[in-house]
N, C-alpha and C positions, 0 to 999 in steps of 0.2 A: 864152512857155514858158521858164520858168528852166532854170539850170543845174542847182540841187537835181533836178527830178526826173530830167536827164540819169545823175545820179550815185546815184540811187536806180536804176535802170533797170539800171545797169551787177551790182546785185546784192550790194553789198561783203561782204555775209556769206560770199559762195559762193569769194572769191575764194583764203582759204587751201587750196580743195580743186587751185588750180592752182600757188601758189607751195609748197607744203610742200611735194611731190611733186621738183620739182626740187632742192631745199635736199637731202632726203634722199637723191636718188641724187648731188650733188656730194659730199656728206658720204663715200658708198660711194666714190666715183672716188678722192678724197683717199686716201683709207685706202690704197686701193690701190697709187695713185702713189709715197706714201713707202715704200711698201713693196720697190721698185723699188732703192730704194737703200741695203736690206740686201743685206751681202753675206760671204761668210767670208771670214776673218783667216786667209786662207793667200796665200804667196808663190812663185813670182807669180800674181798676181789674176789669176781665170780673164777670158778674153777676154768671157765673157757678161755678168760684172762692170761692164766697161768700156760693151758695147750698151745694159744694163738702164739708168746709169747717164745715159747721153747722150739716150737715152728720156725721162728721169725728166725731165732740162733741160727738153725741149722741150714734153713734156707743162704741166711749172708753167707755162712761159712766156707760153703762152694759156689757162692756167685759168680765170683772173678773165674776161678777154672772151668766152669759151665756155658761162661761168657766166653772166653778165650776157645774154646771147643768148638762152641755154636760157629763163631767167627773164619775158624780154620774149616771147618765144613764146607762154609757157603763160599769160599775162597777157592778152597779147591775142587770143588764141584761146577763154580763159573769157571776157572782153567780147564778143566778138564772139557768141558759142554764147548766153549770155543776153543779147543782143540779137535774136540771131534767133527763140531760142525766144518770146520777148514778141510780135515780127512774128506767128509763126505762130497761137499759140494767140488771141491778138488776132482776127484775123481770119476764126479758125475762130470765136472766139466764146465760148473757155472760160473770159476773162476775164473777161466778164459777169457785173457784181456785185461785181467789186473796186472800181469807184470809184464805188459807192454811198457818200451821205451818210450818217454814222455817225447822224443823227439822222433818217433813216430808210430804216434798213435792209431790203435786197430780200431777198425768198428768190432758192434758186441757180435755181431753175428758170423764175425769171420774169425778164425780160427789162428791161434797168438805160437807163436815157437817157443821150442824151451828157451828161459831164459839162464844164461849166464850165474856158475856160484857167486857168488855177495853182491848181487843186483839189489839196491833200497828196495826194503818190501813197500816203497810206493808208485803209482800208478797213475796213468793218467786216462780215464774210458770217457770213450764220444758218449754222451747222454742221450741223443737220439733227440726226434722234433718232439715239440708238446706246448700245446695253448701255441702255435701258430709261429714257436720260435725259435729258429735253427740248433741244431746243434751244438751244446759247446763242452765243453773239457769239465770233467768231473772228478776232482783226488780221491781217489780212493786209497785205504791202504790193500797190498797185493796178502794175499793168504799164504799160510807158507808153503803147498802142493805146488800152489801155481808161481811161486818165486825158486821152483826145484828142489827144493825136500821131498825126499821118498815121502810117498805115503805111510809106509809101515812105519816110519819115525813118528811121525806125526802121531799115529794109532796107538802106538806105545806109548808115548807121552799120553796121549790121554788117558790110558789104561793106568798110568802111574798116578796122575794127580786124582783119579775117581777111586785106586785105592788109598791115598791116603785122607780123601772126604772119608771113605768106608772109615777107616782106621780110628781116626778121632769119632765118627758116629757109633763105631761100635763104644770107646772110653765113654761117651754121653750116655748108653744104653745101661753101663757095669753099674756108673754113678748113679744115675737116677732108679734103676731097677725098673724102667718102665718097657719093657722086650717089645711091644705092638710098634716102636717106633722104626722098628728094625723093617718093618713093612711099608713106613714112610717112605725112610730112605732106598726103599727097592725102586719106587714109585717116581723117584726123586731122577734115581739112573736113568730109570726107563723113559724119563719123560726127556732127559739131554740129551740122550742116543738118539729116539724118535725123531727128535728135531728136522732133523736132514739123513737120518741113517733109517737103514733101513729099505724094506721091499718100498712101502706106503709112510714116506716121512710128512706129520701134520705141518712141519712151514712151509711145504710145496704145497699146500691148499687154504692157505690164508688162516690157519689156523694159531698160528707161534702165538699174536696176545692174548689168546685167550689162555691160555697154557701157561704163557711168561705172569700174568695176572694173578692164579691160582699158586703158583710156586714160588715167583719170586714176591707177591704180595702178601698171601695168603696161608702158605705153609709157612714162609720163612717168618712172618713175625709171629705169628701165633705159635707155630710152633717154638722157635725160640722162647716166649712168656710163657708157657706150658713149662716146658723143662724147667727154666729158672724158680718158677714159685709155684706150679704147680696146677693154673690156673687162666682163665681168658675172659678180659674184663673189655668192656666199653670202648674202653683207652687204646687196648693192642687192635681188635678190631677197625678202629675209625685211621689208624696207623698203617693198617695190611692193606686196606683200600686206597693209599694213598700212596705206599709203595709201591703196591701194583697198579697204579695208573700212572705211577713216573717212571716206572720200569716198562709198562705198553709203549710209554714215548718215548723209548731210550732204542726200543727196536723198531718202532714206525718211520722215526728220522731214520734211522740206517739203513732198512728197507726202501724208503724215500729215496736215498741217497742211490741205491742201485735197480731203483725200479726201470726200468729201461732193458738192460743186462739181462734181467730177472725174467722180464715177459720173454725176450729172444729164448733164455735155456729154458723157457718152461715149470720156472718155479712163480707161482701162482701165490706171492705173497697177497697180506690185505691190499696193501696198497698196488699194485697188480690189478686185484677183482675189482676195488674202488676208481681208482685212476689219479692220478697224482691228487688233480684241483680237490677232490672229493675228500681222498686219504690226506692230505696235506688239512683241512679243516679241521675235521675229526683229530687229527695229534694236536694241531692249534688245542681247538676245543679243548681237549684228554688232559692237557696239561695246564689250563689255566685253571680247569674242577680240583687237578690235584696241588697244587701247589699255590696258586694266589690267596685261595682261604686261609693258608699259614701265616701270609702277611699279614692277612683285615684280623686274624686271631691276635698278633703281635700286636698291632696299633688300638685292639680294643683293649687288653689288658694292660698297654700303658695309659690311655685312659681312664681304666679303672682306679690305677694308681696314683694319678694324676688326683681324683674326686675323691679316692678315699685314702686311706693310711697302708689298708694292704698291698705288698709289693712296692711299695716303692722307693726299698732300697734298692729295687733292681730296676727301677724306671726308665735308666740313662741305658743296659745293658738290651731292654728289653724295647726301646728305640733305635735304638741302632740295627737289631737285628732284622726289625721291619721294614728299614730303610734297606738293609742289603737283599730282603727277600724283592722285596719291589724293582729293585734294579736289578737282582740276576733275571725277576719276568720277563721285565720291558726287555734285557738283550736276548734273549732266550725266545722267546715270540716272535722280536725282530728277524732273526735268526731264522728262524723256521720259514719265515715268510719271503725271505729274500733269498733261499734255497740255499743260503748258507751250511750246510751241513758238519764241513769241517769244524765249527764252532758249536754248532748246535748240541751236538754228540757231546763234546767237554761241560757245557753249560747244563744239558737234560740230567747228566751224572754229579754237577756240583750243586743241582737242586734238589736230588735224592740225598746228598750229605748235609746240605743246610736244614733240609724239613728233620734229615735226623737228630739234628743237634738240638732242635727246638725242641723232641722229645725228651731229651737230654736234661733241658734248662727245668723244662716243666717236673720232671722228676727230683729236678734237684730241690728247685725252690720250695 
């Protein structure tokens, strides 16, 4: 058993849905912290000048390895959560039919052999009828249970990379002195295990975006801008909602992508209880709320630059990135719409890196 499908198993698509999240709320903290060391030009400098200020030291001084921390958490914590969910749904059996031979392909409802050691963990499953139109062939990538990896491997690996999310959360916990977080990251396991593990796992009842919303929108930025500066402004806030709605559509397309599969075993995703035409809107929708506004904010502050003096050394930086937000929409919508999903999954996770980077710019500037 190669390495490849170790590293197929790990998901790489999925994984901008855990680092942009933290990029975003370091970006907020940043803002923040400089912000620390404005102060008025009156004599003598109020005393809060002087606290804000020795604050502001200490804060930079463990930025980077508070950053770097945050980083390896949410890193190995998305490893570890698509490890487990592979363990579970494997086992349950909803993998069945992803490592069918492309050349000849099983229906979802009938029952796939083991497959062969170093079979591509890709796949090819009938989609089933839907809006009136035959069945056709759907890529998926195969999980590693259903491509013959023991389970227990599988479990163990996950067991390894959620200790070492714990590992680096405990060094976050020594640094910051802040112990309550230690109940976050309980909250954090419990909610990846849950997923598909479990007597009652919430993504067999449509429940996963809301969950993926709160955690990978919600916790992870804010909680990242808490750690870094100690704090939770406007900024990380309008940030957490925007990575939790590009991370609800990062698992809607992929849901999308096996909803068919999904109603046969019985997992009861959204898009399951919705039904494609329905679910497929709503991710439309989901992702144009979170992400096209990034554009129209790009093209209004080059505008602004354009009419006045401020920024407009970065007018040319600050166009072009508008221009590329607008075109990864347009393929990315396309995408969605023509059930493209192979592309879509790459594009939903290159839009959670672009929006991050814009937090990024805005911090800088």
């Amino acid at each position: 058993m190669g390495i490849a499908i170790w590293l197929k198993g790990m998901r790489p698509q999925t994984l901008p849905a855990s680092v942009a999240p933290v990029v975003i709320g370091a970006a907020a903290a940043w803002t923040s912290i400089r912000q620390l060391g404005v102060c008025a030009l009156t004599y003598p400098a109020p005393e809060s000048c002087a606290i804000n200020r020795a604050t502001q030291t200490t804060l930079e001084s463990r930025f980077w390895p508070l950053a770097i921390l945050c980083t390896l958490v949410a890193l190995f914590l998305q490893i570890a959560v698509n490890f487990a969910n592979d363990y579970s749904d494997g086992v349950r059996g909803v993998d069945e039919g992803r490592a069918a031979s492309p050349a000849l392909p099983a229906s979802p409802a009938s029952s796939s052999s083991a497959v062969p050691t170093g079979t591509p963990p890709v796949a090819v499953v009938l989609s089933g009828r839907r809006d009136g139109i035959a069945a056709t062939s759907i890529h998926a990538p195969a999980r590693l249970v259903a491509s013959g990896v023991p389970p227990k491997r599988v479990l163990t690996s996950a067991g390894t990379a959620a200790a070492l999310a714990c590992l680096c959360g405990l060094a976050i916990v020594v640094i910051t002195g802040h112990w309550w977080l230690l109940a976050v990251g309980v909250c954090c396991l419990l909610a990846g295990w849950c997923y598909t593990g479990g007597r009652h796992p919430y993504g067999y009842t449509g429940l996963g975006e809301l969950f993926v919303f709160v955690f990978f929108g919600l916790v992870a930025v804010l909680g990242t801008q808490f750690v870094l500066c100690g704090t939770v402004t406007a900024t990380g806030v309008l940030g957490a909602v925007q990575a939790g709605l590009l991370s609800c559509v990062l698992l809607m397309v992929n849901n999308l992508r096996d909803v068919d599969s999904d109603r046969v075993h019985g997992k009861r995703t959204l898009a399951v209880r919705l039904g494609e035409q329905r679910a497929r809107i709503l991710t439309v929708a989901s992702y144009a709320i979170a992400f096209v506004p990034v554009a129209v904010m790009a093209l209004v502050l080059l505008v602004l630059s354009v009419v006045g003096s401020a920024g407009s050394q970065y007018r040319w930086a600050i166009a072009a990135y508008g221009v590329i937000c607008l075109a990864i929409a347009a393929l990315t919508i396309r995408a969605m719409l023509r059930r493209d999903h192979a592309h879509a999954l790459p594009l939903v996770g290159l839009s959670l890196l672009v929006c991050a980077v814009g937090y990024v710019g805005l911090a800088a500037i």
